[in-house]
C-alpha positions, 0 to 999 in steps of 0.5 A, spaced: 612 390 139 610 383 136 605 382 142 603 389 143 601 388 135 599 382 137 593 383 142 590 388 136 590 383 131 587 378 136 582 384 139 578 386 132 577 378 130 574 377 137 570 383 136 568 382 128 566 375 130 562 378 137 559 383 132 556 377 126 554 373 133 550 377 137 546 381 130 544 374 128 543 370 135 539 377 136 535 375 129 534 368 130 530 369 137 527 376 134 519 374 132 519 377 125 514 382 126 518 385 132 525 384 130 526 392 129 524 393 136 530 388 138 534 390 134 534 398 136 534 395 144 540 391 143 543 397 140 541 402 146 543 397 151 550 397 147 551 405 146 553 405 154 559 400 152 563 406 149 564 410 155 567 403 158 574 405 154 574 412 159 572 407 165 578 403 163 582 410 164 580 411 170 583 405 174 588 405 170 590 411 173 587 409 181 592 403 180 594 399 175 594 396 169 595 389 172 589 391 176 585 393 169 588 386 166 585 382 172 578 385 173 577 384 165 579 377 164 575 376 171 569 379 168 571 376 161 570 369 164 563 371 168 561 373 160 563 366 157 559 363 164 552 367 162 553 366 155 554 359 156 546 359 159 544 361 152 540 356 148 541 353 141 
């Protein structure tokens, strides 16, 4: 019970910290005049995100939990490598 508690504790600091990071990286390279435009796209791209729980479901379903578990921590590690690339 303590690491299945765990994993909600670590998942909504992560989620927090993501959330105050892209809004403000997103603000800083934003020009001012078109910093509502950014902001509208960033959350348009973002909104096809919420159906990825239904993905997850899915293959779940197909294979296994070890699978799911794998292709996120796979696609986790290629997030870190690309947002590595970003500029200060």
């Amino acid at each position: 019970i303590f690491l299945f508690s765990s994993i909600f504790f670590f998942l909504g600091a992560i989620n927090s910290g993501l959330n105050i990071g892209y809004m403000n990286y997103l603000l800083e390279i934003a020009p001012e005049p078109e910093r509502p435009i950014y902001v509208g796209l960033l959350h348009t791209l973002t909104a096809p995100t919420i159906f990825l729980s239904a993905v997850g479901g899915i293959i779940i379903q197909v294979s296994s939990f070890t699978f799911l578990y794998i292709l996120v921590l796979l696609i986790s590690f290629g997030a870190i490598f690309i947002s590595s690339k970003l500029k200060r």
